[in-house]
N, C-alpha and C positions, 0 to 999 in steps of 0.2 A: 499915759494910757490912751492920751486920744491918738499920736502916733503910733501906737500898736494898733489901734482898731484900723487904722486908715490902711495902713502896711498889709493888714488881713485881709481888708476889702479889697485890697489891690489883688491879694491872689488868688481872692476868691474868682474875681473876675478874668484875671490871667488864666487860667488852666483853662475852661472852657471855650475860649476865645481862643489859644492856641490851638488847643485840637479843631474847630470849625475851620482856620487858616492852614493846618497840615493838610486836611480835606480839599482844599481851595487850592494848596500846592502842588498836591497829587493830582487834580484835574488839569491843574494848567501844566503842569510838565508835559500829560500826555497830550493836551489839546495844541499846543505850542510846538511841544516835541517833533509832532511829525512835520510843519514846517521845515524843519529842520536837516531831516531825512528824506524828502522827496527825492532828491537824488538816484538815493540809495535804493528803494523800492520800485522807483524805477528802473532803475538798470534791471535788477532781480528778474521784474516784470515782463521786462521788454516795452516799455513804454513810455510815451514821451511824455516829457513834464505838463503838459495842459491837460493830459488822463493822467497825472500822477495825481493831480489838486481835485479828484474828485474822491478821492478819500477824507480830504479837506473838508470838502461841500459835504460829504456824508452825514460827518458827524457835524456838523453847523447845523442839519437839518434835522438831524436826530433829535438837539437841542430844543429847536424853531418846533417840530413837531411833537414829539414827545414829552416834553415838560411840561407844559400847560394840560397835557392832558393825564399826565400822571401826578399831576398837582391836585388838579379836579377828583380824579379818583379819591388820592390817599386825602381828603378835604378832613376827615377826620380823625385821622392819626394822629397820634400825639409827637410833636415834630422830633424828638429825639429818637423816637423808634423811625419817626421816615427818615432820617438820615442816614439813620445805619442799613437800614434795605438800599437806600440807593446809593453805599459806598459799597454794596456788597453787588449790586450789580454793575457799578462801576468797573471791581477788578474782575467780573468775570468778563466782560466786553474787553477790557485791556488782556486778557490770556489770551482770549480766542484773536485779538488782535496779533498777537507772538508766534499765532502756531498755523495760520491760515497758508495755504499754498500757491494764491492765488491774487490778483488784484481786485477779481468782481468780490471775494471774501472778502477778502481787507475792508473792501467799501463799506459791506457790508456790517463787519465786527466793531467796524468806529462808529455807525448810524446808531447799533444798539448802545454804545457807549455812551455816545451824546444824550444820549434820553434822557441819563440822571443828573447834568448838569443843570440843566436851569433849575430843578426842583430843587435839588442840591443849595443854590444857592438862596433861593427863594425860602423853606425852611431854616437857611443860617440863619438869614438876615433876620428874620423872625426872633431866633435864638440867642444871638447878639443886640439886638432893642432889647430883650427884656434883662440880661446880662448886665446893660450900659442904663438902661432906665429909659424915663418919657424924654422925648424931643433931644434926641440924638438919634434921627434914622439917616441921615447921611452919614453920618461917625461909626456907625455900626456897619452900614453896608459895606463902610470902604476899608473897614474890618475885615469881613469877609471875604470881600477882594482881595486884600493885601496878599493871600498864601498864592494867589494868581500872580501875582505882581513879582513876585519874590521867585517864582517857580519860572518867568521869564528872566531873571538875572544869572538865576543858575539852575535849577531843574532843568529847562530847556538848552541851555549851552551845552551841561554837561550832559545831558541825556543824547545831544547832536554830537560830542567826543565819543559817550560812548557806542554809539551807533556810527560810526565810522569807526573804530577802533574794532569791535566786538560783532559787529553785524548790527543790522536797526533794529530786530525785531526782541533785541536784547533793550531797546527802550523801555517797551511794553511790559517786559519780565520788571525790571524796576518799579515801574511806574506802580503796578499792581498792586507791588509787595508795599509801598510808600501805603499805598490806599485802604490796604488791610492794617495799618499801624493806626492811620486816621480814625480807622472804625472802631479798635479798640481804645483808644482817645476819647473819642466820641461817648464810648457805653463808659468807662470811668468818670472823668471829668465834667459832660453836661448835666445840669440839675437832673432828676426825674420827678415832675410837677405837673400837676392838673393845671396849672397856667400856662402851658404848652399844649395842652392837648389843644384839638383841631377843630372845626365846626362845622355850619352846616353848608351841603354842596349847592345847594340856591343860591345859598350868600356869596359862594365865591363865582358862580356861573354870571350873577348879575353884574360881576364890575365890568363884565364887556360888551354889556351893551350901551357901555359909555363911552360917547364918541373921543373925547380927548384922553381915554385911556391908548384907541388905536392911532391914534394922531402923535402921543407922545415912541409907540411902537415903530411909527414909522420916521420919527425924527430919530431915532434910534440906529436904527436900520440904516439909516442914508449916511448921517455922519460918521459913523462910529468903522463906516464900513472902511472908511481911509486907512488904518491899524493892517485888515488885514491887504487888503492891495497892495503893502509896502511888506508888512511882516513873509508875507504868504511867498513873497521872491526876493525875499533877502540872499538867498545863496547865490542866484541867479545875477543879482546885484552887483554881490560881491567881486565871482568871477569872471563872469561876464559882461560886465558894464567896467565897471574899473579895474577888470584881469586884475585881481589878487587872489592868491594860497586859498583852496579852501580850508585851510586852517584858519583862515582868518574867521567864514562863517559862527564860530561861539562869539568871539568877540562882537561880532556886531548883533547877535540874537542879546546877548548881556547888557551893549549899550542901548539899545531900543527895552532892554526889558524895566534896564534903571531908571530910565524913562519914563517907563510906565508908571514905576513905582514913586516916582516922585509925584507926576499928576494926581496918582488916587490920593497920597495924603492931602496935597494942596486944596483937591476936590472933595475931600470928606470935608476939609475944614468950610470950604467954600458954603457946599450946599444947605446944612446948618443954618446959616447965617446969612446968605445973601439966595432970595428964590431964582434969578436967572443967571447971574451972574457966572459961575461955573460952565454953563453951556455954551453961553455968549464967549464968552473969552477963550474956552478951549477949543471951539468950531472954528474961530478967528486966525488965533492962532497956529493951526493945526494945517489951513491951506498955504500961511506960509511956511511952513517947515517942508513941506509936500514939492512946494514949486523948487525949493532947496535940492529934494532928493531928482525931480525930473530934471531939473536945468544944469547941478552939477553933479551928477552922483558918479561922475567917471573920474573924480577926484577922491580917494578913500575918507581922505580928512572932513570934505562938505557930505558925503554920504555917512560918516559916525553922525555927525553933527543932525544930519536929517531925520537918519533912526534916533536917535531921539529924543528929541521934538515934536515928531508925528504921536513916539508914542506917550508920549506925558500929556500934550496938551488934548491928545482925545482922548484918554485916562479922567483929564481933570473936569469933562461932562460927564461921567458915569455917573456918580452919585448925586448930582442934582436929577439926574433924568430918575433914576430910583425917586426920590425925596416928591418929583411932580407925580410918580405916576398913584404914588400910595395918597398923596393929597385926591388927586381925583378920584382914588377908589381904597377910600380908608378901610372899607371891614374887611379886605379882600389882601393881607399885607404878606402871604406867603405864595399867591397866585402874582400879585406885581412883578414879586419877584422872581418868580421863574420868568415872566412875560418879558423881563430885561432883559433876563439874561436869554432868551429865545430871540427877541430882538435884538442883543449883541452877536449872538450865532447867525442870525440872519446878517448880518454886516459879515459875519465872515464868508458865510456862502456868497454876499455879493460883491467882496472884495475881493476873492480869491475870482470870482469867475467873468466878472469887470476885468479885472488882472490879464485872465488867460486870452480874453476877447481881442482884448489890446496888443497882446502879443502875437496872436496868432493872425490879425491884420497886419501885420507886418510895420509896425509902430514903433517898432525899437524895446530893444531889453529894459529902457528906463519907463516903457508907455505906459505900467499900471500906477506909476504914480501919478498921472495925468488920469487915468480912469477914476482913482482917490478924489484927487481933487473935482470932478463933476460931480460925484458921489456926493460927497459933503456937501457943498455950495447949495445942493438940493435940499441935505437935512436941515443947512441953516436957514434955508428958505421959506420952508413949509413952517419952522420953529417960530420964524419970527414973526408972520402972517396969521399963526392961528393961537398962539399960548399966550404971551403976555397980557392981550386983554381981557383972558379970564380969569386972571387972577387976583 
């Protein structure tokens, strides 16, 4: 009997936690995805790839901007009904991204897109702790994550096949319909319970006026930003640093995505259990994998090997940075998390446009992973001077 209960328990908590991860896979196909296709929508465009990466920076910003503040809004909602509104505006952002005619569109269609992801996330994580129980918020957040992680192994590969294959804007048509499955997932599978519902918008306005709330935003921001500096010109990388096929580009979005995906487990386990441990050693780590991709990456073999390591060991800070920021600002646990994940968008807008910076001085194809590594060195800097002794 007691293995049948535990076996229940198990699924009870499975289905819930899968649908919140399909959610999290449909966002990172698309968010990932168009990495992947900048190419492609450039040409279309007529435009060269450092205005292609501002569709990039759109939706990072959309993120950065729009999620905390439609967190704040929906403060009261009951988080299963906010998720399903902002899967539902997810896939209309992803249509209008499919059918736009233009690049100032595009930029456009992704900005609105981006909106619903830190919320997005920020509501899971919520719904996953209470899923998983007290004193598992890194295990749950890196829950959450995981459909991210997963969706860079193959959402994004195979959504960069079929955007070479089919045209790109046939990503978007995918990505959508992924998003609408989520949502029906979502209204099945998550409890519907007054222990979900939301509270009051004081309560979550006041966690920012606590300074190690934006202290940990911007160790965030600085480190994490090395992922996209390297992700954001992976194609670029490929063909033009180490002149290989772009057929090679899935394979290397897949090996940086496995990457990833092994960081966040390491890093869920991490954060749990050890409070700095996970940031200190993926920050650590993360600049030598970097110097890997700047110094050899006209080699295919030390450029897999680069992708990833870049993306595992800044993976494997994510859930501790969640786990501090909810520490500094307990009553406020589904604005944290939009605040991460707008803080990780904000790493994408300054990896990708560190990236462009570098390129466009005339630094060499490999130069944004040098942009990465100042980037980071900074967030470990600030990390280590102001967080450990408050805690």
């Amino acid at each position: 009997m007691r293995h049948t209960a535990e076996a229940d328990s198990r699924r009870h908590k499975a289905a819930p936690l899968f649908a919140l991860a399909l959610g999290t896979f449909a966002i990172g196909s698309g968010e990932f995805g168009t990495n992947g296709i900048i190419q492609l929508y450039a040409e279309e465009f007529g435009v060269g790839i450092s205005s292609a990466t501002f569709a990039v920076t759109s939706y990072a910003l959309g993120v950065v901007i729009g999620s905390p503040v439609i967190t704040v809004m929906a403060a009261r909602f009951n988080r299963k009904n906010l998720l399903m509104s902002l899967v539902a505006l997810f896939v209309v952002g992803n249509v209008l991204s499919a059918i736009v005619p233009s690049m100032g569109l595009l930029t456009a269609a992704r900005f609105i897109t981006g909106t619903a992801q830190g919320a997005y996330f920020g509501a899971g994580a919520v719904v996953a702790a209470y899923v998983y129980g007290t004193g598992k918020g890194g295990k749950a957040f890196a829950t959450v994550m995981s459909g991210l992680t997963v969706a860079t192994i193959f959402g994004s590969p195979v959504g960069t096949f079929v955007g070479q294959q089919f045209g790109w804007r046939w990503l978007y048509v995918v990505v959508a319909g992924i998003g609408l499955i989520a949502g029906i997932a979502i209204y099945a599978w998550v409890p519907t319970t007054s222990d979900l519902d939301g509270g009051s918008v004081t309560r979550e306005l006041s966690a920012l006026k606590r300074p190690l709330v934006w202290v940990m935003v911007a160790v965030a921001a600085l480190g994490i930003s090395s992922i996209f500096a390297v992700y954001t010109f992976i194609g670029p990388f490929i063909t033009d640093a180490a002149d290989e096929s772009p057929s090679i580009i899935p394979i290397g979005l897949a090996v940086f995505g496995l990457g990833m995906a092994v960081g966040n487990l390491v890093g869920g386990r991490l954060a749990d259990r050890h409070a700095l441990l996970g940031l200190f050693l993926g920050y650590i780590l993360v600049l030598g994998f970097l110097l890997i991709v700047a110094l050899g990456g006209r080699s295919i073999p030390l450029l897999l090997v680069g992708f990833f390591g870049v993306g595992g060991s800044a993976m494997m800070a994510i859930p501790t940075i969640q786990v501090l920021l909810t520490h500094f600002a307990p009553d406020a646990p589904t604005l944290m998390g939009a605040m991460n994940l707008a803080a990780l968008n904000l790493a994408n807008a300054l990896g990708a446009v560190g990236g462009s910076v570098a390129l466009s001085s005339g630094f060499g194809v490999l130069s944004p992973a040098w942009a990465g590594v100042i980037l980071t060195a900074c967030g470990l800097a600030v990390f280590a001077l102001a967080i450990p002794k408050r805690l």
